[in-house]
C-alpha positions as CSV (number, residue, x, y, z in Angstrom):
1,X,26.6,-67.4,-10.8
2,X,28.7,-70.7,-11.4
3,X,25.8,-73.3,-12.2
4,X,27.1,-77.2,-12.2
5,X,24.4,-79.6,-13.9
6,X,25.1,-83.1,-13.8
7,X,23.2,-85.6,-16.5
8,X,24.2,-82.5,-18.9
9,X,24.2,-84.9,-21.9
10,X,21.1,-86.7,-20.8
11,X,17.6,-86.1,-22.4
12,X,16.6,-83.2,-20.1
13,X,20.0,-81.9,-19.3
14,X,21.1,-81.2,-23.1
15,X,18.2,-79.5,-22.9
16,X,18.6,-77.4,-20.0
17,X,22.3,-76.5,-20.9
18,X,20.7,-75.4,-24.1
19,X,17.7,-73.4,-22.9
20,X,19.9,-71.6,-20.3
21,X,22.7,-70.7,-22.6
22,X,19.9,-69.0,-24.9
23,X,19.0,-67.1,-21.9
24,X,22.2,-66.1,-20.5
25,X,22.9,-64.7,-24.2
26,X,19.6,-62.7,-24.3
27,X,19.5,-61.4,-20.8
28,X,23.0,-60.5,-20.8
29,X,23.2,-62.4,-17.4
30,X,26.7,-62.7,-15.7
31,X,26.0,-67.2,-15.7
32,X,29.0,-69.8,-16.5
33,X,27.8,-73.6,-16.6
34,X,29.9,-76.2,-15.7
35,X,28.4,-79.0,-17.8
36,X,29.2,-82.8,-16.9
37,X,28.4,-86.3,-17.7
38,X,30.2,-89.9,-18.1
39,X,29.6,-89.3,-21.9
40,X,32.7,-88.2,-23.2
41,X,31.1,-85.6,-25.5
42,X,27.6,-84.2,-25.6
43,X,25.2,-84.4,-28.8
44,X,25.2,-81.1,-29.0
45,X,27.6,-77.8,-28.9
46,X,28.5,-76.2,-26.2
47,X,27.6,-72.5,-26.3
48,X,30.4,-69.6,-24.9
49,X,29.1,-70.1,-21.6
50,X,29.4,-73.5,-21.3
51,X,32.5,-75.6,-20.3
52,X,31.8,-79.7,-21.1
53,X,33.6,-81.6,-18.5
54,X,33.2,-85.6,-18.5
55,X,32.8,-86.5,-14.8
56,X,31.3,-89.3,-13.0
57,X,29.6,-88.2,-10.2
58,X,30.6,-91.3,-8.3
59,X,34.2,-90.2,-8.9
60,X,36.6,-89.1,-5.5
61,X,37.6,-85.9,-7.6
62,X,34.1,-84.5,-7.7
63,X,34.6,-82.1,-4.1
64,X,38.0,-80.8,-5.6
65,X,36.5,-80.4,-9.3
66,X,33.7,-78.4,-7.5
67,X,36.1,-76.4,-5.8
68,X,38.2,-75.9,-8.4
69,X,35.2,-74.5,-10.8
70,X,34.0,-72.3,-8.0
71,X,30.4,-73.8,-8.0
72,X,27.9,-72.3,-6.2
73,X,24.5,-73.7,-7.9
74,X,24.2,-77.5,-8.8
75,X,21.3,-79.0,-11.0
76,X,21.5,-82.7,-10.5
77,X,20.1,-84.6,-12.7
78,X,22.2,-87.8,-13.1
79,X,20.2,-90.7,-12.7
80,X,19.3,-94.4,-14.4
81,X,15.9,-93.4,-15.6
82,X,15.7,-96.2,-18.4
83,X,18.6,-99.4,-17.8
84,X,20.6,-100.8,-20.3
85,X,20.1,-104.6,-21.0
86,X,23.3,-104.9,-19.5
87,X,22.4,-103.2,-16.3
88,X,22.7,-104.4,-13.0
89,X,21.3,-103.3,-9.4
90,X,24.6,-102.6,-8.3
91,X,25.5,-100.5,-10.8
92,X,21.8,-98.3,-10.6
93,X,22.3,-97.8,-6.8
94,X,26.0,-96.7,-7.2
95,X,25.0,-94.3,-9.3
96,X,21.4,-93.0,-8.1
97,X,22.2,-92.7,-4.6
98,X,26.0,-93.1,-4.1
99,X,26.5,-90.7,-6.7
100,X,23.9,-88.3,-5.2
101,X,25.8,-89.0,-1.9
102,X,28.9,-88.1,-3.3
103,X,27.5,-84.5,-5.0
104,X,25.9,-83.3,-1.6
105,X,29.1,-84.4,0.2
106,X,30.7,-82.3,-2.1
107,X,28.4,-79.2,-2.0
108,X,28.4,-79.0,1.5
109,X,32.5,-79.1,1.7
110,X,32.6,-76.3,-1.0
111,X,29.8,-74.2,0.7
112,X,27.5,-74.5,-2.7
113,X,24.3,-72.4,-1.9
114,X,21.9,-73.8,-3.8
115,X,21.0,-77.6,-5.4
116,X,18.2,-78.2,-7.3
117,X,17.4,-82.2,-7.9
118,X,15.3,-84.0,-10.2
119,X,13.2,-87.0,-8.5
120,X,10.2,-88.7,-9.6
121,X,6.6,-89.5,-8.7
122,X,8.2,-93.5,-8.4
123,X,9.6,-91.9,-5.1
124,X,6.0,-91.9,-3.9
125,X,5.7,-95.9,-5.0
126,X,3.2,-97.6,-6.6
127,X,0.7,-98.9,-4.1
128,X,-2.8,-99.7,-4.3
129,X,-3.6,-97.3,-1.3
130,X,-1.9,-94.0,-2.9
131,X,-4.1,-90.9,-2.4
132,X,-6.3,-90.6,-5.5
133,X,-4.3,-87.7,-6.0
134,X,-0.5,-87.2,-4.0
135,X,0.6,-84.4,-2.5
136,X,3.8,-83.6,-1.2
137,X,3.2,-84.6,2.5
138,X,2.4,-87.7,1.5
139,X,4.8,-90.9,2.6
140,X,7.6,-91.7,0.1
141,X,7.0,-95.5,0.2
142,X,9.2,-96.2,-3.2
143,X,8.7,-99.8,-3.9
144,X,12.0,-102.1,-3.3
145,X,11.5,-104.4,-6.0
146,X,11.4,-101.8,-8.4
147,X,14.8,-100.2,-8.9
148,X,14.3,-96.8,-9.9
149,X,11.2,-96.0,-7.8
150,X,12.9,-97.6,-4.7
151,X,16.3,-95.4,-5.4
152,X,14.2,-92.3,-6.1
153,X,12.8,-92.8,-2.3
154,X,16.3,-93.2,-0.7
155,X,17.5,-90.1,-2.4
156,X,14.8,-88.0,-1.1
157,X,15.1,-89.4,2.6
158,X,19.4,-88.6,2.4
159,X,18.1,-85.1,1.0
160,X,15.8,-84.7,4.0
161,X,18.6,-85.6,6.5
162,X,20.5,-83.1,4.5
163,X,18.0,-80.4,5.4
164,X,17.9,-80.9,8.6
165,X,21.9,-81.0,9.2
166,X,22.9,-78.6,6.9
167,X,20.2,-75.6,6.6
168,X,22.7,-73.5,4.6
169,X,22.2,-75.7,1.3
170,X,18.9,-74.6,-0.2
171,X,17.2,-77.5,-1.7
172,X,14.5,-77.6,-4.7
173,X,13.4,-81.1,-5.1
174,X,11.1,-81.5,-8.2
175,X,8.8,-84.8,-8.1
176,X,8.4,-84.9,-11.7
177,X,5.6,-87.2,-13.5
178,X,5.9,-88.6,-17.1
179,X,7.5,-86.3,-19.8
180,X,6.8,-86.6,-23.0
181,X,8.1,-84.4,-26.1
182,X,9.2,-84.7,-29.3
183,X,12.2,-86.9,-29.2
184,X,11.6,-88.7,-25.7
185,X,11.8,-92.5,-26.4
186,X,12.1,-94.5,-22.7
187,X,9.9,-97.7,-21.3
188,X,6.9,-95.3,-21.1
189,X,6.5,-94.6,-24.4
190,X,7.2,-98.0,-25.7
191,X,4.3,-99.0,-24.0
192,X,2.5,-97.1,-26.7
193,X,3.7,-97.4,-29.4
194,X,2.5,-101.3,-29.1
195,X,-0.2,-102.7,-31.5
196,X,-2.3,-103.1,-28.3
197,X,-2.4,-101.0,-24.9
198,X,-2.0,-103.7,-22.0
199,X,-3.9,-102.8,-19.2
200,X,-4.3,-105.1,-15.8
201,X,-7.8,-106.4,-15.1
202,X,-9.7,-104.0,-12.3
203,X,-7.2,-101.2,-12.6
204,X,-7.4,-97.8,-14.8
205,X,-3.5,-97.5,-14.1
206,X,-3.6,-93.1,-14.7
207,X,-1.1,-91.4,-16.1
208,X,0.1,-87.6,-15.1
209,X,2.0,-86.3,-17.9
210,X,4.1,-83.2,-18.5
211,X,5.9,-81.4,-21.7
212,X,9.9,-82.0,-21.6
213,X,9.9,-77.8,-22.5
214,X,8.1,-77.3,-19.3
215,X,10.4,-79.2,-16.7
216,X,13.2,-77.1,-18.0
217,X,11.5,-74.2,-17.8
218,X,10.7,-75.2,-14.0
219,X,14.4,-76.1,-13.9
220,X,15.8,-72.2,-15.1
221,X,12.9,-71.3,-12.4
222,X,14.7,-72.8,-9.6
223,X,18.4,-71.7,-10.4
224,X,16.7,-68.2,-10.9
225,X,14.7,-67.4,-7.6
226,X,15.2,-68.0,-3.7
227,X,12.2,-70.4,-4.0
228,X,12.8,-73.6,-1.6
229,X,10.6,-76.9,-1.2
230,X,9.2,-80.0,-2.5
231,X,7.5,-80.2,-5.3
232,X,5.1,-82.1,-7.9
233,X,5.9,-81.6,-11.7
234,X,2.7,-82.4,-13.7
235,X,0.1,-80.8,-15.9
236,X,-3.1,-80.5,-14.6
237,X,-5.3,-83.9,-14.7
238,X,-5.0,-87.2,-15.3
239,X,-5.3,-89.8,-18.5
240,X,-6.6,-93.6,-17.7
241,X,-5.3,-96.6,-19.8
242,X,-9.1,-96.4,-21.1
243,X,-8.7,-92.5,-22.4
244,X,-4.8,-93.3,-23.8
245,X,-6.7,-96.2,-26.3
246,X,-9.2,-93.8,-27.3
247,X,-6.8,-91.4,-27.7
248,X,-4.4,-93.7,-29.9
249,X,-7.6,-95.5,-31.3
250,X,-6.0,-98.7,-29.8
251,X,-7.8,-101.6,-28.1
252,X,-7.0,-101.9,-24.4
253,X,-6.3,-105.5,-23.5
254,X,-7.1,-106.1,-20.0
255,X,-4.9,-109.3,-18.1
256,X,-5.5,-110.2,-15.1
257,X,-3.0,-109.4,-12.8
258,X,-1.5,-113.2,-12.2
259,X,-1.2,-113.6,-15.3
260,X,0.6,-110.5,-16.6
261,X,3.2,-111.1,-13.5
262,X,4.0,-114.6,-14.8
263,X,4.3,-113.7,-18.7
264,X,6.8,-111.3,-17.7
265,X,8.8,-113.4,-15.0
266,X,9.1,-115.9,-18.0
267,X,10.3,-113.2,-20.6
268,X,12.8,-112.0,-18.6
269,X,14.3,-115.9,-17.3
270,X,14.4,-115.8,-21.3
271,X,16.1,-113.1,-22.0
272,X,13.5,-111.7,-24.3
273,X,12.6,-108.6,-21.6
274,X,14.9,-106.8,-19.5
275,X,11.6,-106.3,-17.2
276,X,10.6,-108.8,-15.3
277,X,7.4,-109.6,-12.6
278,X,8.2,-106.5,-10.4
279,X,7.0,-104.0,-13.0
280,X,3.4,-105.4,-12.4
281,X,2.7,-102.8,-10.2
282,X,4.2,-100.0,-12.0
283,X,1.2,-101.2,-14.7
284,X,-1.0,-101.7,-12.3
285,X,-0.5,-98.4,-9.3
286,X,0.7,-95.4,-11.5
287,X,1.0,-92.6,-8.6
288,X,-1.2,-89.2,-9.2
289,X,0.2,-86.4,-8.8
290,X,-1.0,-83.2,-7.3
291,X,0.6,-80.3,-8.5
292,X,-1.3,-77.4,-6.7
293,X,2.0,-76.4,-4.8
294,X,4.1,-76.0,-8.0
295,X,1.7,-73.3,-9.3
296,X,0.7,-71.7,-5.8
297,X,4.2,-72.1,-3.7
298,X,6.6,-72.4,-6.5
299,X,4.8,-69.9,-8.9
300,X,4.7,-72.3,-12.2
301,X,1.8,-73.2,-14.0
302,X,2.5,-76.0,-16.6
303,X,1.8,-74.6,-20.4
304,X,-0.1,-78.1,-21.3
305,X,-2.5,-80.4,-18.8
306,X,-2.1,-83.7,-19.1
307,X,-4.1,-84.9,-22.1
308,X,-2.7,-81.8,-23.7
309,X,0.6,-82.9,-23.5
310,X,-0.6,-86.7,-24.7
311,X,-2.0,-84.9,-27.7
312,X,1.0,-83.6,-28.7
313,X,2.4,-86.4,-28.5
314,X,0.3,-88.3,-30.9
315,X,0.1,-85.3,-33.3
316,X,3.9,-84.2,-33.2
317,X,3.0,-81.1,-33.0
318,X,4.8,-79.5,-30.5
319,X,5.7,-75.3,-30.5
320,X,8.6,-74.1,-31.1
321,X,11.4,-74.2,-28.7
């Protein structure tokens, strides 16, 4: 098997190319990866199995540099989870969904058999009418204002159309909720490492949380088996912004809503936040996921439920990978 992961120098791709290359030593499996990323190098090194290539998945090479690796397994994973300051719209939708656009152009010209693709609960949006808990047949309604979440929900709907016109490409979408492990550091986890928790007035904003080790490991799953589908990546549970402040010993300060939406339309005309009034509702809605089909359909129970995985993370103390 020739597996091509893109993001391969990103948080959970290092990973990934790392977990796999352990287990293509151990099992004596007969795996190449094909490793890319805009990153010239990655942090890490690159086992015997593993050839680092630094591609853009936006780039018009990609279909002949698939061909010419003989792919026939692609983990996609490239994405703008957390922007730079100097980020732009533009730039996030080139690359979220033109660059997905361009990879399953290319797997369908070079006859790959298999993609497996990393989206997001954002896909679902945040909306005060969400299910109290989302399950995959529930509407993607990824919220335009917000970048990420509304990019998430145009991938999934070009993967759809995908399915539809071109059966032959086996699809594993993962809807993945918020990872935390020992060296993640994005938006999320700035939000608690604040003095105070902010929390909007009238809403328990949950969280569905799952170890880094675990999407990985549901990752390896997907390139391993003949498994298809959609589904939710989360331990089992939920945390409120009332249970993360006990949990951290913090005080929750609750804003009301108006209020929180114009302190952060001012910070960002300032310059002092790169996040601006349309992350109210990502504070405000967080979507709940369901993961009942990852561990009945899929086969995957997560190691850690949600507070579990919070715990950790407060503690440190993670096992050994």
């Amino acid at each position: 098997m020739k597996i091509l992961i893109t993001g391969a120098a990103g948080y959970i791709g290092s990973q990934l190319v790392q977990q796999l290359e352990k287990r293509i030593s151990a099992e004596e499996k007969p795996w190449r990866i094909v490793a890319t990323d805009i990153r010239d190098q990655p942090h890490y090194e690159t086992g015997a199995h593993t050839s680092y290539h630094k591609m853009d998945v936006r780039a018009s090479e990609f279909t002949e540099f698939m061909k010419d690796q003989k792919v026939d397994t692609v983990v996609h994973l490239a994405s703008i989870v957390t922007p730079g300051k100097k980020s732009n719209r533009e730039f996030e939708y080139s690359v979220d969904v033109l660059g997905t656009q361009n990879v399953l152009e290319a797997c369908v010209a070079n006859e790959v058999k298999r993609i497996v693709v990393t989206s997001s609960g954002a896909a679902y949006g945040y909306h005060a009418d969400n299910p109290d808990w989302l399950t995959e047949t529930d509407r993607l309604r990824g919220n335009e204002e917000f970048a990420y979440s509304h990019h998430k929900r145009l991938v999934e709907e070009m993967l759809a159309d995908y399915r539809e016109k071109h059966p032959e490409l086996q699809q594993v979408i993962f809807r993945i909720g918020t990872i935390l492990g020992q060296n993640v550091n994005n938006q999320i986890t700035a939000l608690f490492e604040k003095q105070v928790l902010l929390g909007i007035r009238g809403s328990e904003s949950p969280f569905v949380f799952i170890w880094d080790q675990d999407v990985v490991a549901c990752l390896i799953q997907a390139i391993s088996n003949d498994t298809t589908g959609v589904f939710n990546v989360a331990g089992d549970g939920a945390l409120t912004i009332t249970d993360l402040g006990r949990l951290l010993e913090k005080k929750v300060l609750r804003l009301p809503a108006v209020v929180v939406k114009n302190g952060l339309f001012v910070l960002k005309r300032l310059n002092l936040s790169q996040y601006g009034e349309e992350q109210i509702n990502f504070l405000r809605y967080r979507p709940v996921l369901d993961n009942s089909r990852l561990k009945q359909e899929f086969g995957f129970t997560p190691t850690f439920t949600s507070r579990q995985v919070f715990e950790n993370y407060i503690s440190k103390t993670w096992p050994s990978q």
